[in-house]
C-alpha positions as CSV (number, residue, x, y, z in Angstrom):
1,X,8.6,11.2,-9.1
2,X,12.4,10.5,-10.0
3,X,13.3,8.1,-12.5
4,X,14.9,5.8,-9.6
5,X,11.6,4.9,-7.9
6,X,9.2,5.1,-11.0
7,X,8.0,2.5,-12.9
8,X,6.9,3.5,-17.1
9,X,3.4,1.8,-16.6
10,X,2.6,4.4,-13.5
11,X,4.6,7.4,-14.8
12,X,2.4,6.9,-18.1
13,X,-0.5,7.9,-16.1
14,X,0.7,11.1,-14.8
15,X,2.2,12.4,-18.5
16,X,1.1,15.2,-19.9
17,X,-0.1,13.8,-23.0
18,X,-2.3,10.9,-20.7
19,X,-3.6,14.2,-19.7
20,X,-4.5,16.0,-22.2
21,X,-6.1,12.9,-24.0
22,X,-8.3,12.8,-21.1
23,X,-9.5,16.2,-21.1
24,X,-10.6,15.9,-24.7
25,X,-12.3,12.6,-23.9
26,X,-14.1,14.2,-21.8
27,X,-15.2,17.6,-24.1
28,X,-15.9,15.1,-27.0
29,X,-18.3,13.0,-24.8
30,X,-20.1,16.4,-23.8
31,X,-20.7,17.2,-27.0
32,X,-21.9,13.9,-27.7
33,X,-24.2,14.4,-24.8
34,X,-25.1,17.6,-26.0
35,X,-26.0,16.6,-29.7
36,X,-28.2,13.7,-28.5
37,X,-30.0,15.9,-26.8
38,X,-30.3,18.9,-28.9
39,X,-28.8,20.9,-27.9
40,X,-26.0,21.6,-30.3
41,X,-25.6,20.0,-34.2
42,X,-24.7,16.5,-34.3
43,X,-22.8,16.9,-37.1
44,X,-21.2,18.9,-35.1
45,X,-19.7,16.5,-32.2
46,X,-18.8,13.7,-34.6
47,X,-16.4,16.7,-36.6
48,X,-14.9,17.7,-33.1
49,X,-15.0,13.5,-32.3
50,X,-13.2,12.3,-35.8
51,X,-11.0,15.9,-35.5
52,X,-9.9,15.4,-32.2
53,X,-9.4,11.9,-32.0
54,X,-6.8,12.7,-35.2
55,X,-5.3,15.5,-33.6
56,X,-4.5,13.3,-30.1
57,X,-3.7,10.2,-31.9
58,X,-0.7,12.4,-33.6
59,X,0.0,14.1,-30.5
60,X,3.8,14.8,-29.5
61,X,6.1,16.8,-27.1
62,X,5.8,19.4,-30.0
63,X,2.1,20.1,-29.1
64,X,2.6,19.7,-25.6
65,X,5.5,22.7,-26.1
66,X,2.7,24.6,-28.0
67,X,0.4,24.5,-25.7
68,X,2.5,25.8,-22.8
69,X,3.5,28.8,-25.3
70,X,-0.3,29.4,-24.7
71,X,-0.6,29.1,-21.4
72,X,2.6,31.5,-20.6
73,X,0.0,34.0,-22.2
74,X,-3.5,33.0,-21.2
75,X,-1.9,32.2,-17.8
76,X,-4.8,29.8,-18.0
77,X,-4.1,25.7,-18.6
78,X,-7.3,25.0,-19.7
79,X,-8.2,27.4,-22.3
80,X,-4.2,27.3,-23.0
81,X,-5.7,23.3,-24.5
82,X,-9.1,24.6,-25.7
83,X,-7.2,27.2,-27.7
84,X,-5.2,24.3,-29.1
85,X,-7.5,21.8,-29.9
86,X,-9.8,24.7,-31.6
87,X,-6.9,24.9,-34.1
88,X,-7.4,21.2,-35.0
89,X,-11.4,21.3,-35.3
90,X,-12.4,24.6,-36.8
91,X,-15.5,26.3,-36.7
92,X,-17.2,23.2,-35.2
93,X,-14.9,24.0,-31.9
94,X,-17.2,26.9,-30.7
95,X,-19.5,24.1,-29.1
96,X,-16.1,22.9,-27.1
97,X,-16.9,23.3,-23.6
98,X,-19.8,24.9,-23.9
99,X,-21.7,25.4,-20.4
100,X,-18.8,23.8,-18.8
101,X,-16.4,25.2,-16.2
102,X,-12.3,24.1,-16.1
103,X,-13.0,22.2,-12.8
104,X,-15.4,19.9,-14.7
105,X,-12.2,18.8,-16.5
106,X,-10.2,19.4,-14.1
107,X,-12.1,17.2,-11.6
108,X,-13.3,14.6,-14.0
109,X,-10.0,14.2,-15.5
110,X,-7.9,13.3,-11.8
111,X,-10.4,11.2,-10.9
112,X,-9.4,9.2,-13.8
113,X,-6.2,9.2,-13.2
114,X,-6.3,8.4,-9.6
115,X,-8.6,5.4,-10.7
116,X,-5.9,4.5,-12.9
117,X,-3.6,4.3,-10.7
118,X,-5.8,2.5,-7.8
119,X,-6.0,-0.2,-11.0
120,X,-2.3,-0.7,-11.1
121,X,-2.0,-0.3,-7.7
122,X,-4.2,-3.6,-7.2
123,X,-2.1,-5.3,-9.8
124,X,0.2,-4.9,-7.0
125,X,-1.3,-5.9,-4.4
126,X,-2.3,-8.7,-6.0
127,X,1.7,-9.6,-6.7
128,X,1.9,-9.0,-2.9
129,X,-0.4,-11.3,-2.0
130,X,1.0,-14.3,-3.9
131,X,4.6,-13.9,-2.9
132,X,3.4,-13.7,0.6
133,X,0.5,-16.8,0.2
134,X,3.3,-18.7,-0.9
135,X,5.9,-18.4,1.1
136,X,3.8,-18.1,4.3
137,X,2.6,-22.2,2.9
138,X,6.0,-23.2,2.2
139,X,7.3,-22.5,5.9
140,X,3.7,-23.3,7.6
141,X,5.2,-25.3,10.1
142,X,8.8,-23.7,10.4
143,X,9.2,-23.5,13.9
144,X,10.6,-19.8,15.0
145,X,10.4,-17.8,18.0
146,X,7.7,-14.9,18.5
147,X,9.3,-11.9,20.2
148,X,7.5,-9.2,21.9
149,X,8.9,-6.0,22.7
150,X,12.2,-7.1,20.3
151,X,12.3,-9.9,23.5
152,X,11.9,-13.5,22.8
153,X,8.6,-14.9,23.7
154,X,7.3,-18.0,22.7
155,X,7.4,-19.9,19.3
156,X,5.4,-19.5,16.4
157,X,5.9,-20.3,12.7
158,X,7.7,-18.4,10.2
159,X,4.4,-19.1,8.3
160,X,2.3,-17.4,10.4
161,X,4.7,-14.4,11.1
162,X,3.9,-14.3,6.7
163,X,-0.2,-15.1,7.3
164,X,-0.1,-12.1,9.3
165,X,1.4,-9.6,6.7
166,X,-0.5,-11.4,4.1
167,X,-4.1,-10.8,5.9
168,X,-3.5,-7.4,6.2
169,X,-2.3,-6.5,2.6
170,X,-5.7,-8.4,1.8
171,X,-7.4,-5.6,3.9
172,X,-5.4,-2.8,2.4
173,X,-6.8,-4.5,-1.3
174,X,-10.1,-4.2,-0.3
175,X,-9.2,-0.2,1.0
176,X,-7.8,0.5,-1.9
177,X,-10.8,-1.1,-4.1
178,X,-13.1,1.5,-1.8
179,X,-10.9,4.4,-2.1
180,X,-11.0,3.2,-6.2
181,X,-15.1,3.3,-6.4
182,X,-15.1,6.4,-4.4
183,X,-12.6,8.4,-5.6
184,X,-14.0,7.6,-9.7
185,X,-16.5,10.3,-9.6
186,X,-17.6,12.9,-12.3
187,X,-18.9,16.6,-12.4
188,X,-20.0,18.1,-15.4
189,X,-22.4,20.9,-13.7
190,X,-20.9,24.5,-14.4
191,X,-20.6,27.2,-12.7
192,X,-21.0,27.3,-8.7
193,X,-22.1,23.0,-10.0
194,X,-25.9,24.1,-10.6
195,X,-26.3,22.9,-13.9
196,X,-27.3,26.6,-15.1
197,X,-25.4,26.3,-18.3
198,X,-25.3,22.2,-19.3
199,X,-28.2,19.6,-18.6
200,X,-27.6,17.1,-15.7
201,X,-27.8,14.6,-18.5
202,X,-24.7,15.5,-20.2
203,X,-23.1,14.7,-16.6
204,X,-24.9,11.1,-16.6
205,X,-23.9,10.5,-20.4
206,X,-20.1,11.3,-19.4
207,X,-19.6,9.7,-16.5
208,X,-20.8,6.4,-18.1
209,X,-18.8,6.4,-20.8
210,X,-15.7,7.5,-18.9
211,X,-16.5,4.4,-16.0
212,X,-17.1,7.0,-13.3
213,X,-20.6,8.3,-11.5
214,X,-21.9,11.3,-11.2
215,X,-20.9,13.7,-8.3
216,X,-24.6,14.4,-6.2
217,X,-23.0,17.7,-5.1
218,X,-20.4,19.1,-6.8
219,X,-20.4,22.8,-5.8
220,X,-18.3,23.4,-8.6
221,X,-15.1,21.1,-7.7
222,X,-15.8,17.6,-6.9
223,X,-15.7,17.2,-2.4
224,X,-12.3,16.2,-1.4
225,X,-12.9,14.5,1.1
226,X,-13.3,11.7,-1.6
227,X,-9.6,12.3,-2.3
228,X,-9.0,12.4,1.4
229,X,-9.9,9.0,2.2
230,X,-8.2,7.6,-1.4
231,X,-4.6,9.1,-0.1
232,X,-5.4,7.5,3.6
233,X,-5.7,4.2,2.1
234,X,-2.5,4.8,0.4
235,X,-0.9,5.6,3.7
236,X,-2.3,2.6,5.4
237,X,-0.9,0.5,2.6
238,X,2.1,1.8,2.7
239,X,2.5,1.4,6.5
240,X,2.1,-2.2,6.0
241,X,5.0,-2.1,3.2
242,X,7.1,-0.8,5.8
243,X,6.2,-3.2,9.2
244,X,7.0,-6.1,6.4
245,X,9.9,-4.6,6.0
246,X,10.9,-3.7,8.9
247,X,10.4,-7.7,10.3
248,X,13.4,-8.3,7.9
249,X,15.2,-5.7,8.2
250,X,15.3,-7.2,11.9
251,X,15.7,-10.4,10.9
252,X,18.6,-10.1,9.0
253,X,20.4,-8.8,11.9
254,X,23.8,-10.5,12.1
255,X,22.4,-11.3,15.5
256,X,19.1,-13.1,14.4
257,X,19.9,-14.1,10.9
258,X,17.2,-15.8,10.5
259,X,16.0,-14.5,6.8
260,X,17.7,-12.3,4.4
261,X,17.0,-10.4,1.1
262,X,18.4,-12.6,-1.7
263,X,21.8,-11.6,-2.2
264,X,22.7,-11.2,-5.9
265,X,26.1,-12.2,-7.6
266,X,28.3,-9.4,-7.8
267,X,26.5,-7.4,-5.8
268,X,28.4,-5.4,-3.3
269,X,27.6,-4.4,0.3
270,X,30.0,-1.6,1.4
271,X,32.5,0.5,-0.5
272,X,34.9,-0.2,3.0
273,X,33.7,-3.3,4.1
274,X,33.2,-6.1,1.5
275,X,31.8,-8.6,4.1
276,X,28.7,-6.7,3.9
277,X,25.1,-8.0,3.6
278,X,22.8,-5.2,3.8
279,X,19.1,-5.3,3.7
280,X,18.7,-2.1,1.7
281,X,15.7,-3.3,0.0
282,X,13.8,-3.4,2.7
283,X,15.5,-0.2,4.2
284,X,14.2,1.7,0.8
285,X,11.0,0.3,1.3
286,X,10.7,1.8,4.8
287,X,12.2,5.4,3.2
288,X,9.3,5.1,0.6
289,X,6.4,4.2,3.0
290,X,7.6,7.6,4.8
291,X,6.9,9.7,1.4
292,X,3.5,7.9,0.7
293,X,2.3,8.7,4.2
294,X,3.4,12.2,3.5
295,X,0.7,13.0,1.2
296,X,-2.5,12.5,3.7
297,X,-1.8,15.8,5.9
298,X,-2.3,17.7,2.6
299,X,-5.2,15.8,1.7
300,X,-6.8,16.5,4.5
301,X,-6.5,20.0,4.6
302,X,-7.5,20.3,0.7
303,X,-10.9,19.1,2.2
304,X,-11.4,22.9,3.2
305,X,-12.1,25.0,0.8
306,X,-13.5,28.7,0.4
307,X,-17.2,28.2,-0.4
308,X,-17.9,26.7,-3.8
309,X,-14.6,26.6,-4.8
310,X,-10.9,28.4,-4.6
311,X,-7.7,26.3,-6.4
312,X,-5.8,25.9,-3.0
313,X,-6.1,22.4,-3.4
314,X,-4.7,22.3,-6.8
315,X,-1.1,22.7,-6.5
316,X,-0.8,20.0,-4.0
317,X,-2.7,17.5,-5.9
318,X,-0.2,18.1,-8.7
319,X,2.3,16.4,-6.6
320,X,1.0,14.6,-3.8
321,X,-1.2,12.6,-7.1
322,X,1.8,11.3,-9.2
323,X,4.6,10.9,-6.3
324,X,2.0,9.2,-4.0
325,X,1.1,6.7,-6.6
326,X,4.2,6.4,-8.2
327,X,6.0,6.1,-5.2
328,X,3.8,3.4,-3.6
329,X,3.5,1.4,-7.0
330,X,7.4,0.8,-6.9
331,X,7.1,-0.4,-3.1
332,X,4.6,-2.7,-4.0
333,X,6.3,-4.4,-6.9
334,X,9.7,-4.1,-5.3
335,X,8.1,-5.7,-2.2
336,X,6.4,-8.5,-3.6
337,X,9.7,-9.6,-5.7
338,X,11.6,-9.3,-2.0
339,X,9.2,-11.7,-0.2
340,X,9.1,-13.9,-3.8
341,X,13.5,-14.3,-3.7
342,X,13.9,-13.8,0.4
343,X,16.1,-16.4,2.1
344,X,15.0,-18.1,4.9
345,X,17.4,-20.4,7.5
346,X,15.0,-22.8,9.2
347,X,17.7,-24.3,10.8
348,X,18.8,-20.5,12.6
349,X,15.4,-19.8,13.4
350,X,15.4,-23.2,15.1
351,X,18.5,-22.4,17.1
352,X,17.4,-19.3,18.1
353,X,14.4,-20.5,19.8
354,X,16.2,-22.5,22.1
355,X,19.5,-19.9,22.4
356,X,17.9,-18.4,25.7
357,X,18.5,-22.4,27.9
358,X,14.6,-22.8,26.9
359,X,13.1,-19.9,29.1
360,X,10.6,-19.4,26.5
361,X,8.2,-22.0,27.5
362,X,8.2,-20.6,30.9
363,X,4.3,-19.7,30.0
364,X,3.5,-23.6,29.8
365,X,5.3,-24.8,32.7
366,X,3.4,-22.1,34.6
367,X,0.3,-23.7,33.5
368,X,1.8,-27.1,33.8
369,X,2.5,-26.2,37.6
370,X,-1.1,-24.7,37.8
371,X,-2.4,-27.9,36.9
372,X,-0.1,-30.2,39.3
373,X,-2.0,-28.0,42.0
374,X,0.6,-25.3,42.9
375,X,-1.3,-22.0,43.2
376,X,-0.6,-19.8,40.2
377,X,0.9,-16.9,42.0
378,X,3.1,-19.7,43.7
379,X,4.0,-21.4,39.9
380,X,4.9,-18.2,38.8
381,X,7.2,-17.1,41.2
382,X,8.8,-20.5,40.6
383,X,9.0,-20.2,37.2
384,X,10.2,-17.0,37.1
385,X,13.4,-17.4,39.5
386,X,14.2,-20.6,38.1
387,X,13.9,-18.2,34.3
388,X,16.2,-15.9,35.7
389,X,18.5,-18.2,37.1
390,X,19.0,-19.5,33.9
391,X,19.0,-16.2,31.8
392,X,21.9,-14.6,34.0
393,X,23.8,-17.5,33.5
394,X,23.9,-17.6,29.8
395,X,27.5,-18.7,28.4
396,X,29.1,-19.2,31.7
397,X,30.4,-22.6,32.7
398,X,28.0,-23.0,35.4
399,X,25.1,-22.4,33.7
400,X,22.1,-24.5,33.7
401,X,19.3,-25.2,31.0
402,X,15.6,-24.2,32.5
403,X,14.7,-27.9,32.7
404,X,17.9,-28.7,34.8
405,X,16.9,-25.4,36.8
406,X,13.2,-26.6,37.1
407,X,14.4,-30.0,37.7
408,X,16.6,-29.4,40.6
409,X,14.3,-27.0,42.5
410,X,12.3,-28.6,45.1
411,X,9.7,-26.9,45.1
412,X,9.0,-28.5,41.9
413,X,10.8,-32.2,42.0
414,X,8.3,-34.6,43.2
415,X,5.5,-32.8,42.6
416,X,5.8,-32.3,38.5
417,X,7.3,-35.5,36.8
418,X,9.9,-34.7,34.3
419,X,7.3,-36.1,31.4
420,X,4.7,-33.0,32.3
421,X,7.8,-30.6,32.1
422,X,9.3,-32.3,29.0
423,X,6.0,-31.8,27.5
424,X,5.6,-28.3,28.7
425,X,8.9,-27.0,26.8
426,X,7.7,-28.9,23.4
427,X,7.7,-26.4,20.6
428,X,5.8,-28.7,18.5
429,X,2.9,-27.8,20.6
430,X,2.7,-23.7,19.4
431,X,1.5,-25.7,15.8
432,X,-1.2,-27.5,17.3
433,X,-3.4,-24.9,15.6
434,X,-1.3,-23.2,12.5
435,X,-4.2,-25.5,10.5
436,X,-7.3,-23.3,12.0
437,X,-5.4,-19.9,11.3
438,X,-4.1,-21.0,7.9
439,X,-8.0,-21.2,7.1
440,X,-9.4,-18.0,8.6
441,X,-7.0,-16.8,6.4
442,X,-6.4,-18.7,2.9
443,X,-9.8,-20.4,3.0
């Protein structure tokens, strides 16, 4: 988390004072569970309630300074805020925590947050998915050229190369809105998490108030696998950031040009070279994706812990939590105002498809042969040398186009009439169903 990649809405989540205001939602709704239940004064809760929601409403950087004074004694974070908050409540704060164990807060209060940030995260998405849905419909039928291993193919539409993208960020919503439901889990259980010292009911009566359920088996830490598979989905969402952005960094090649980030007035390129247009958006995005993915090794390994519980998990959930989250909000948002502002030359694209003499619809006039009855090991080897003839002549005087190649090679004149091989290298026909994938994926 530095101030350069973090948005205030998800650095809010991650403050101390968000914190602390959690853990004393959650003792407060305890003793709430408690009283109704018996099994300490009523009267009771709603002083440490009223008390408490005074105290946090008034909190400052003052308190938060007080309570790390604490702390540097009790070496101990959450008695360091139990200790504070009893200052606040008075005699009343002897039912504070009673029966419960730090992880219960602990626990409770990160799943919370992490649910909190899947909500903001989804906001995100949901910005991603609009820039993309529109853009993808505005150049539906823009003709450009496919390319397989970085070499041109055949043609395809800008819009699809966006319906792509756009599909899977709508799987990585639906990741992250599992990782969200799984990940908001409570455990108020005690000791070892058998309930010896607080009733199962005081769990049930927290968690719904905080939004969360309760933990089956909480051990006395909440399983992390749970957190496991809510930092993978993070990863897998950031992995599509970066193949998004990695299709334009490659496309604003001064090679390709075919689409470029929006370039703002008076921005500058290069301290040495002011021609420059840089796609450093898109370069940052990749750099961020790597630090998102960075937090799942960790996560996986905090799934093994000693027993019932030891705290090895807990120093890297301090920072994988906030500078995954954090880190993969600002992609998202930065992302989604990229695809919303990205310029796009039809006209390049266009060119480009045809910059090779036409040897990308070497795949229909193979089937075009095929069907004029050569066999299709035969059409192939025809297509192919007439492919090559043209490719290896690119930009030399001599050269040839693959329908004057094809043309001119009699294997192929008289057999296939220039109409079936004029119809073979039409574009147009790499649309003919754009409509049926549009709807698998827009509806």
């Amino acid at each position: 988390m530095i101030p350069r990649y973090t948005r205030p809405q998800a650095a809010a989540i991650w403050t101390q004072e968000n914190k602390y205001r959690i853990w004393f939602e959650i003792e407060a709704c305890a003793c709430e569970a408690m009283a109704e239940h018996g099994a300490i004064p009523m009267e009771a809760a709603r002083e440490i309630r009223a008390k408490g929601d005074v105290a946090m409403a008034a909190f400052t950087e003052v308190d938060t300074a007080e309570i790390d004074a604490i702390e540097a004694e009790t070496r101990h974070d959450v008695i360091a805020f139990l200790t504070w908050l009893a200052k606040r409540i008075g005699e009343n704060s002897r039912f504070v925590h009673l029966g419960l164990t730090s992880s219960d807060v602990l626990d409770t209060c990160l799943a919370i947050q992490l649910a909190q940030a899947a909500d903001l995260l989804l906001e995100d998405l949901d910005k991603v998915l609009e820039a993309l849905k529109k853009r993808a419909l505005e150049h539906k039928y823009t003709l450009t050229i496919g390319r397989s291993h970085g070499i041109h193919a055949e043609p395809t539409s800008f819009g699809l190369k966006l319906a792509g993208h756009y599909a899977e960020f709508a799987r990585n919503k639906q990741r992250l809105i599992t990782a969200r439901e799984e990940i908001a889990t409570c455990a108020i259980s005690g000791a070892v998490g058998t309930f010896a010292h607080v009733d199962p009911r005081v769990e049930e009566f927290v968690a719904k108030k905080l939004g969360l359920k309760p933990e089956p088996v909480s051990t006395q830490v909440i399983p992390r696998d749970r957190h496991a598979a809510f930092f993978a989905a993070l990863a897998v969402t950031a992995s599509g950031v970066e193949r998004l952005a990695t299709e334009v960094r490659h496309l604003q090649r001064s090679e390709v040009r075919e689409a470029e980030e929006f370039f703002h007035a008076g921005q500058k390129g290069s301290s040495a070279m002011p021609h420059k247009r840089n796609p450093v958006l898109s370069e940052n995005l990749c750099g961020l994706a790597r630090l998102v993915r960075a937090a799942v090794i960790p996560a996986l390994e905090n799934v093994t812990l000693w027993h019932e519980r030891d705290i090895s998990h807990s120093s890297v959930e301090r920072g994988i939590g906030p500078d995954a989250t954090v880190t993969l909000d600002f992609a998202l948002v930065r992302l989604a105002g990229m695809m919303d502002k990205l310029t796009i030359y039809p006209e390049q694209m266009a060119a480009n498809v045809e910059s090779l003499g036409g040897v990308v619809h070497s795949g229909e006039v193979l089937l075009a042969l095929a069907k004029a009855g050569i066999l299709r090991e035969d059409a192939y080897k025809i297509v192919q040398r007439n492919a090559m003839a043209t490719w290896t002549k690119l930009g030399r005087e001599d050269a040839k186009t693959f329908r004057e190649n094809l043309l001119a090679d009699p294997e192929v004149a008289g057999r296939v009439s220039e109409t079936v091989i004029d119809k073979a290298m039409s574009a147009e026909m790499h649309h003919a169903h754009v409509e049926t994938i549009f709807q698998r994926v827009f509806g």
